[in-house]
C-alpha positions in Angstrom: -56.9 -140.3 57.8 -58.0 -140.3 61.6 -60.8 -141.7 63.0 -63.7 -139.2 63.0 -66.5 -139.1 65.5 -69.9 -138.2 64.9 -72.3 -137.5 67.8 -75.8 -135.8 68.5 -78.6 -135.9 71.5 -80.2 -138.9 69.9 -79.1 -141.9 67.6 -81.4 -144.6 65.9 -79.6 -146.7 64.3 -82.4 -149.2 63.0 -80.6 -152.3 64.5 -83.1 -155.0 65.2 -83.2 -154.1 68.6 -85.1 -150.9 67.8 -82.7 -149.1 69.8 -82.6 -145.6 70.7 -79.1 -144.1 71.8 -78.7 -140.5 73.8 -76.0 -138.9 73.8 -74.4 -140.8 71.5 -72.8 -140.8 68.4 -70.9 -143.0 65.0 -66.9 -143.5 64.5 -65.9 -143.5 61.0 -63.0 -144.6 59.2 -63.0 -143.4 56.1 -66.0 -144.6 54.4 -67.1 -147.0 57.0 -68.8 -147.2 60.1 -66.3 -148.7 63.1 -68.3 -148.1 65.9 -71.8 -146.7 67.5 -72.1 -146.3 71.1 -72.1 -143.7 73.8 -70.3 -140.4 73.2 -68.1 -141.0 76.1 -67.2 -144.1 75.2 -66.4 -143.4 71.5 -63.9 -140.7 72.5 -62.5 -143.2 75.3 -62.2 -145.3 72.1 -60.4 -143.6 69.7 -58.3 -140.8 71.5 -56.7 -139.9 68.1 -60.2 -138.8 66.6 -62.0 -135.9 65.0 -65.0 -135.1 66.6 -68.2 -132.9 66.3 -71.1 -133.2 68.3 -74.3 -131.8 66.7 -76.9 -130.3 69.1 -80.6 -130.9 69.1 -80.2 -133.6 66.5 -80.9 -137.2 66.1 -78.6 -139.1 63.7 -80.4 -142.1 61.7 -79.1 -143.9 58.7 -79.8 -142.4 55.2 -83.1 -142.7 53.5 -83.2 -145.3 50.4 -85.5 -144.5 48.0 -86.5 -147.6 46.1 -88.7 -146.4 43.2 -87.7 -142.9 41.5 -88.0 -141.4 38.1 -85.9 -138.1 37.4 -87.7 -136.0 35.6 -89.0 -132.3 34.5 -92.3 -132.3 34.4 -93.4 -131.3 38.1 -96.8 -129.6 38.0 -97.8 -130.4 34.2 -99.1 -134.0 34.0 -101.7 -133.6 36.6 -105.3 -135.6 37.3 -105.1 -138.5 35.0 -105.2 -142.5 35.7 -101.6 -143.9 34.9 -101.9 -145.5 31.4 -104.1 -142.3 30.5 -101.3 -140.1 31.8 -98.6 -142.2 30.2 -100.2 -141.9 26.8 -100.8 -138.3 27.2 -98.0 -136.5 29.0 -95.1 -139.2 29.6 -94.4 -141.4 26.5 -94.4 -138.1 24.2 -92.0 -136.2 26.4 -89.5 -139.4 26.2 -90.2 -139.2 22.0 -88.5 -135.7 22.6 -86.0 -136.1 25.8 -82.4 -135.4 25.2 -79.6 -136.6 26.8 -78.6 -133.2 27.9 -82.6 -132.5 29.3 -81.8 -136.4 31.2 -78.8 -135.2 32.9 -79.9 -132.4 34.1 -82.9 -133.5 35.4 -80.8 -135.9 37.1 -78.7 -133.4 39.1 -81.8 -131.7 40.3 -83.8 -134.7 41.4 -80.2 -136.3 43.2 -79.5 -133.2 45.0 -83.1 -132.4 45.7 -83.2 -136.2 47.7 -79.7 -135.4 49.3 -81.2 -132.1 51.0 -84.1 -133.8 52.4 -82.2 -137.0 53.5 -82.0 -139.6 50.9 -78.7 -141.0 50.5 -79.7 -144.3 48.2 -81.4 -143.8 44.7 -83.1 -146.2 42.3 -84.0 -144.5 39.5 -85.2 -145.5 36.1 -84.5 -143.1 33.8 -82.9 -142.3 30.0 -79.6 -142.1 29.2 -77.6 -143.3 32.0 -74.3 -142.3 31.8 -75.6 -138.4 32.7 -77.4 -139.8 36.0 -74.7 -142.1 37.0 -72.1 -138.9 36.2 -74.5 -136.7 38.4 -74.1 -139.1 41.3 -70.6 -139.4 40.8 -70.3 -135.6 41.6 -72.7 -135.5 44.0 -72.1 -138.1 46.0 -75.5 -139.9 46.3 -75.6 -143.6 46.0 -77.4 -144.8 42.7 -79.0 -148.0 41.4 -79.1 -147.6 37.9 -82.2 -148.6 36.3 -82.4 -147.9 32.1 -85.9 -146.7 31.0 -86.5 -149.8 28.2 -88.5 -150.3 25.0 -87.3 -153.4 23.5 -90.8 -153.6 21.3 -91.0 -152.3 17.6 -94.1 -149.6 19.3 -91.9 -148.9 22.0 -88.8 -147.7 20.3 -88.4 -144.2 21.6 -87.0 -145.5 24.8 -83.4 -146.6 26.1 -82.0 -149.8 24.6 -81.5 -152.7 26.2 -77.8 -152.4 24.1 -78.3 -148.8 26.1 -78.6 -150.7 29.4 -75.6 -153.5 28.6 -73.1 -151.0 28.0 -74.3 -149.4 31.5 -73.4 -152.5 32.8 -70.0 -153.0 31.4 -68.7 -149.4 32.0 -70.7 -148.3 35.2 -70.2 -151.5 37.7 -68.7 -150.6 40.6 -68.5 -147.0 39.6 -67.8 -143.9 41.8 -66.0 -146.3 44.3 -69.3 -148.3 44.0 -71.5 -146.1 44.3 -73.5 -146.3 41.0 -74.9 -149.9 40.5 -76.1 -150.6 37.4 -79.1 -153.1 36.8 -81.6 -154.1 33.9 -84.6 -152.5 33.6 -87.7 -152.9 31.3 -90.3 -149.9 31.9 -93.2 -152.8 31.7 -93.2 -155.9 30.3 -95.2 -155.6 27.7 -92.9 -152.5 26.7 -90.3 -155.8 25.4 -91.3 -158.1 23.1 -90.0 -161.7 23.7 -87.0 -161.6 22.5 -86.5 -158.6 24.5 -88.0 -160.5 27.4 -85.2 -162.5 27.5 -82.8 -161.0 26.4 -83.4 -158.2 29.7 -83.0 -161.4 32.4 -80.1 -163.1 30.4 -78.4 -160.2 30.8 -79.3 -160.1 34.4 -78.1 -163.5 34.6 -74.6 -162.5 32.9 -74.0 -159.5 35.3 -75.1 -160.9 38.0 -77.4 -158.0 39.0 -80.7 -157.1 39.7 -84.2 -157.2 36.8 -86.6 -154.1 37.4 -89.8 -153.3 36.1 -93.0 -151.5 36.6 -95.8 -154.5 37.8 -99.1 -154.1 39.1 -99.7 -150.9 38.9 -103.0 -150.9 38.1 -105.8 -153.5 37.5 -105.5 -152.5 34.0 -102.0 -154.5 33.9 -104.3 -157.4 35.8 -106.6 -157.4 32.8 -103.3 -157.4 30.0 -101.5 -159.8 31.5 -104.7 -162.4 31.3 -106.1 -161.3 28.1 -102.0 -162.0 26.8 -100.6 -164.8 28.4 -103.8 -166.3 30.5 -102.1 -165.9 33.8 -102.4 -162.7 36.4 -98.6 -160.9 36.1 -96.5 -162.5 38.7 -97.3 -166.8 37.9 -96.7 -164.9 34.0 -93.6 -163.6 35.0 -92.4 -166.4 37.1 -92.8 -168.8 33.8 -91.6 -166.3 31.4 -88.0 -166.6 33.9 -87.9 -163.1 35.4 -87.4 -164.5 39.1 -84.5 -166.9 37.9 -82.1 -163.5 38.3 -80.0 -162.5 41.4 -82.3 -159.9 42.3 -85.9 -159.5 40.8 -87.5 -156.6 42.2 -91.6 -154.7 41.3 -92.5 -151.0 41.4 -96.1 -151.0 43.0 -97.2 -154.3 42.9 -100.1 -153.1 44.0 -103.1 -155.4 42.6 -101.9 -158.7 44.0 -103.7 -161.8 45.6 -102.4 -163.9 47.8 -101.5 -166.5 45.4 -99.4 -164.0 44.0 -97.5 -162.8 47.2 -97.1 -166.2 48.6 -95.2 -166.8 45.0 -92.9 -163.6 45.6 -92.0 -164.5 48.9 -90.4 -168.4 47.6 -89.2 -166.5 45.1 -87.3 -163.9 46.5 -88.6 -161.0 44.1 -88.9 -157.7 46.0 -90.9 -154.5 45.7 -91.0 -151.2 46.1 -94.2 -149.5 47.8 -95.1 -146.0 46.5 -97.7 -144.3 48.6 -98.2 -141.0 47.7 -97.7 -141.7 43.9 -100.2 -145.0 44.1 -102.7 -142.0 45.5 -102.1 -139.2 43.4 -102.5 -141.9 40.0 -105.4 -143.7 41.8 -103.9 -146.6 41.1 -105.0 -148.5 44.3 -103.8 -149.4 48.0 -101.0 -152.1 47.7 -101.4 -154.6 50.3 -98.0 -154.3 52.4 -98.6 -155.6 55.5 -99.7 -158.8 53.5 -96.3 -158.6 51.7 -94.2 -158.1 54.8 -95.8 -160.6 56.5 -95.1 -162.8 53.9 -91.2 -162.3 54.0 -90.9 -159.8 51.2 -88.5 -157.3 51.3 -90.1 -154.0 50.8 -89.0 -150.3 50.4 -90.8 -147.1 49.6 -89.9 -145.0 46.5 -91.0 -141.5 45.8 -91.8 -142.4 42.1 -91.3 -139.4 39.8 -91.4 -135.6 40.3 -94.3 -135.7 38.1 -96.3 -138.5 39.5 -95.5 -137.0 43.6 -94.5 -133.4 43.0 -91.8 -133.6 45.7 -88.8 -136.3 46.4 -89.2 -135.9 50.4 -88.9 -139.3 51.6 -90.3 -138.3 55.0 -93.5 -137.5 53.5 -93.5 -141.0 52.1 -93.1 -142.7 55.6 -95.9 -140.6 56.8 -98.2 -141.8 53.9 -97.2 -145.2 53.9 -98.0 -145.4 57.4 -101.4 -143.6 57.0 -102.3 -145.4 54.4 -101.5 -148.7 55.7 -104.1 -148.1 58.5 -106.8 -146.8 56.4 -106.4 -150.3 54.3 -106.8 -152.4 57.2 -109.0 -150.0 58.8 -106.8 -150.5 62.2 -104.9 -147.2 63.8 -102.4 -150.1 64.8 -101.5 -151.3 61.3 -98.0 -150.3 59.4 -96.8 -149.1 63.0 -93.7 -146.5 62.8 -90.8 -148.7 63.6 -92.0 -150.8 60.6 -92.7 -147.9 58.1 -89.1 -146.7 59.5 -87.6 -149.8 58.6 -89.0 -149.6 55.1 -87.5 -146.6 54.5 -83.8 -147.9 55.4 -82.7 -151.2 56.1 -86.0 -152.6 54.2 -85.1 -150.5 51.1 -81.8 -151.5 51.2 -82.5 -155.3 51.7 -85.1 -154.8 48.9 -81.8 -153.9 46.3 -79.5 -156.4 47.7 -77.7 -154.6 50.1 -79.1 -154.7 53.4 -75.2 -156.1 54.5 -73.9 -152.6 53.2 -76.8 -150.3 54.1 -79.5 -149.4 55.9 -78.5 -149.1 59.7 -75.9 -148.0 60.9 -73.8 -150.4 62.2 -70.1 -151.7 62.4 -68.6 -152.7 59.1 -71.6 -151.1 57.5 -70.9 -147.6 55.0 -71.1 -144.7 56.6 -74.1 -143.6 55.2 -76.2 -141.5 57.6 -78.5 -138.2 58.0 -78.6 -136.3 60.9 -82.3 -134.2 61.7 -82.9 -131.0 64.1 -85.1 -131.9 67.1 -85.4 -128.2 67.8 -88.5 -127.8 65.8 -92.5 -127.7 66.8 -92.6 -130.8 64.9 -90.1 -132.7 66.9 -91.5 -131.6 70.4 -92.3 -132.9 72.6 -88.8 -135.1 72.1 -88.7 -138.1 74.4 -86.6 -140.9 74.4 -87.8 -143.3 76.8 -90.9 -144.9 78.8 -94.1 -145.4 77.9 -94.5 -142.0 75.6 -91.7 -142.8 73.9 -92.2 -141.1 70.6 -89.1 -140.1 68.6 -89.9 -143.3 65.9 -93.3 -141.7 65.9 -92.0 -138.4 65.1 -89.7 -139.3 62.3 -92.5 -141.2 60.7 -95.7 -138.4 61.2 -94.2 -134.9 61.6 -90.5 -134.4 60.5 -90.1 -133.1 56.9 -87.3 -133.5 54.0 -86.4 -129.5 55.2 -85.6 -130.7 58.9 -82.0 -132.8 57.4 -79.6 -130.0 58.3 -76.3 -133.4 57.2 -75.9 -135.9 54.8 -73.3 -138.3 54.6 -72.6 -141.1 52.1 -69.3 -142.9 52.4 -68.4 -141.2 55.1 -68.4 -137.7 53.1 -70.7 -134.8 53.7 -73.0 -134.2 51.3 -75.4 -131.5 52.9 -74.3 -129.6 55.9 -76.3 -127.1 57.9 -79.1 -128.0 55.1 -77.1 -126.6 52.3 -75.6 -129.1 49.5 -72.0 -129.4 49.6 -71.4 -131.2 46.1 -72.8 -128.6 43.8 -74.9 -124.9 43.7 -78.6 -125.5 43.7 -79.5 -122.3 42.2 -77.4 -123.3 39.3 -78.8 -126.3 39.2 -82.5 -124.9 38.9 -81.1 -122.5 36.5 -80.3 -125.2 34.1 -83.5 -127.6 34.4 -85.7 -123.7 34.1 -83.1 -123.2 30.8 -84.1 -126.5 29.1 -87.9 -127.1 29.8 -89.1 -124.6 27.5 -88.0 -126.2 24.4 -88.3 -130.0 26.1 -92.1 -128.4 25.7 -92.2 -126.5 22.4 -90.6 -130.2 21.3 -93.3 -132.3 22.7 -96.3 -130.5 21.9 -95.0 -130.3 17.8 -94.7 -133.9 18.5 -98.5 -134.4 19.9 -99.9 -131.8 17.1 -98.2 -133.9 14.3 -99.3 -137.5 16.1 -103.3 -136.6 16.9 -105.6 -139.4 18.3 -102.5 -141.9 18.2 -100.5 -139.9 20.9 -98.3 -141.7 22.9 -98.9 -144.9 20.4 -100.0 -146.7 24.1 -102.0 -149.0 21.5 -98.8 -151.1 21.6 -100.1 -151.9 25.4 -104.1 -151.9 24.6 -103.7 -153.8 21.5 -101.0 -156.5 22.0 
């Protein structure tokens, strides 16, 4: 297969550097990344190649979204706090969930990130083997994270015998494109056995530990009232950082205690803006965690905790909000909040050598997004107004990816996905929900005041 070439007006290719490219472009052999330079000098390069140039476009390396739940609940759990919410609208729907409702949910959310430029997924979810088959046909890559309940009030939830066969039969899947890992939804969703039993098996596979942490000062208040430590010393002496990879969604009610212990640690986490908001669950403090050394990445969370998957919108509000925190218009600058969203998510999972930049020996996973929009002009490359990073982070939008390329295949071209047919994807998610719904509210009639059975959390 020949060398094929890849070029546009622009390329940032989020090398340390902070370099920005014209008029240059990506070789690729086969799934990999052989060279980036100059469009001239690629050609000079590799006579033999295949090559497309793609006006008013700059080429970047694929979005990773850290933190993601698939889902089909858009629109209907609206204006509650998060354990509030989880009791009322999220643990009943997962009483009811089928694998079949799981799947397709899967396809939708996968394909709806492809369109709008996310090429990496972690997404804790129920039954696995439908998500991981959904990436394998579309082509995204996937961390799988099982949705588990190893506690006797949390038993309506994956397995963590659910999340061990993931890891036996997924690893290395779709040419290595689904990675399996353990999850537990919270902590306090396991009991101790279950505890330890989620990082042994970290420890066996050699992979990475997820869960929820953080959140909200609620889990502050559990995590004293249970153990008589704040979450992260609890966790560090209950062995969840003694696993290859230990990584947080949220982390958001952290002193500095607790972030100078993530940072010798190693334990990543995953910064979710627009979710954080929309819950009111509180401003994490990244620039405090970045500083520190902690690899961070920015998740979407859920279609039903941000109402889109657009990864752009998460820069912007990461940015934002990291300058209303410190009150500074200088804080969480765009190259940074840039960085989060590729090479810092993919560090975050373990594979910032793989991922994230787009660089030789690296996969070739890349997006490329039209400059010839209102949002994107003025475009300039250079000098003191240079503002293309600024662009990327503040105006473009999910809808201004016209390619997406994992491996070194194209996904999404001329903004339409390759992989599968959208409409017949909606068509199936719109075919299911109404009985997902008839299903959960029979369930919430027959269960009354103890919906959701959250006492297992409140209670202990």
């Amino acid at each position: 297969m020949p060398v094929e070439i890849l070029t546009a007006d622009v390329v940032v290719p989020m090398t340390p550097d902070r370099a920005i490219l014209t008029d240059a472009g990506v070789a690729i052999d086969g799934d990999r990344i052989v060279e980036v330079g100059a469009r001239d000098a690629l050609a000079a390069a590799h006579p033999g190649a295949t090559a497309r140039h793609l006006d008013d476009h700059v080429i970047m390396p694929g979005l990773v979204n850290a933190h993601h739940h698939s889902g089909m609940l858009r629109g209907t759990a609206e204006q509650l706090p998060v354990y509030e919410w989880l009791r009322l609208h999220i643990d009943p729907m997962h009483r009811v969930l089928t694998a079949e409702d799981a799947e397709a949910a899967a396809w939708l959310c996968y394909a709806e990130g492809l369109l709008s430029g996310t090429t990496t997924v972690v997404d804790m979810w129920r039954y696995m083997d439908g998500a991981a088959r959904a990436a394998s046909a579309l082509g995204n890559r996937l961390v799988t994270v099982n949705y588990v309940g190893e506690h006797p009030d949390f038993d309506y939830f994956d397995t963590l015998d659910d999340n061990e066969r993931m890891l036996e039969e997924w690893t290395g899947g779709a040419d290595g494109r689904v990675m399996p890992w353990v999850g537990l939804e919270h902590p306090f969703y396991a009991d101790e056995a279950g505890q330890r039993r989620a990082i042994a098996l970290a420890q066996r596979y050699g992979t990475g530990l997820y869960t929820h942490c953080s959140e909200s000062s609620l889990d502050v208040e559990l995590f004293l009232e249970r153990t008589g430590k704040r979450p992260i010393p609890a966790l560090d002496a209950l062995g969840f950082f003694d696993v290859p990879r230990a990584m947080l969604a949220h982390a958001v009610w952290l002193d500095d205690a607790e972030i100078a212990l993530m940072a010798e640690r190693g334990v990543s986490a995953s910064h979710n803006p627009v979710s954080n908001m929309k819950l009111a669950s509180g401003i994490a403090r990244v620039a405090e965690m970045l500083d520190a050394g902690i690899d961070v990445g920015l998740g979407t969370d859920g279609e039903k905790e941000n109402n889109n998957l657009d990864m752009f919108e998460e820069l912007k509000a990461a940015s934002l909000l990291g300058k209303l925190r410190a009150m500074d218009a200088a804080a969480m600058d765009s190259w940074q909040v840039l960085e989060m969203g590729t090479l810092g998510g993919a560090r975050a999972i373990g594979q910032g050598h793989r991922l994230g930049s787009l660089e030789a020996g690296k996969q070739a996973d890349l997006i490329a997004v039209r400059t010839d929009t209102p949002r994107m002009t003025p475009l300039l490359t250079e000098g003191p107004y240079a503002n293309i990073h600024h662009n990327l982070v503040h105006a473009v939008r999910g809808s201004d990816v016209s390619l997406t390329m994992v491996a070194g295949k194209v996904l999404v071209d001329g903004g339409e996905l390759q992989t599968a047919s959208m409409p017949d994807l909606i068509a199936r998610v719109r075919g299911l929900v109404p009985d997902l719904f008839a299903r959960r509210t029979a369930y919430l009639d027959s269960a009354g005041e103890q919906t959701g059975l959250m006492s297992g959390l409140d209670e202990g």
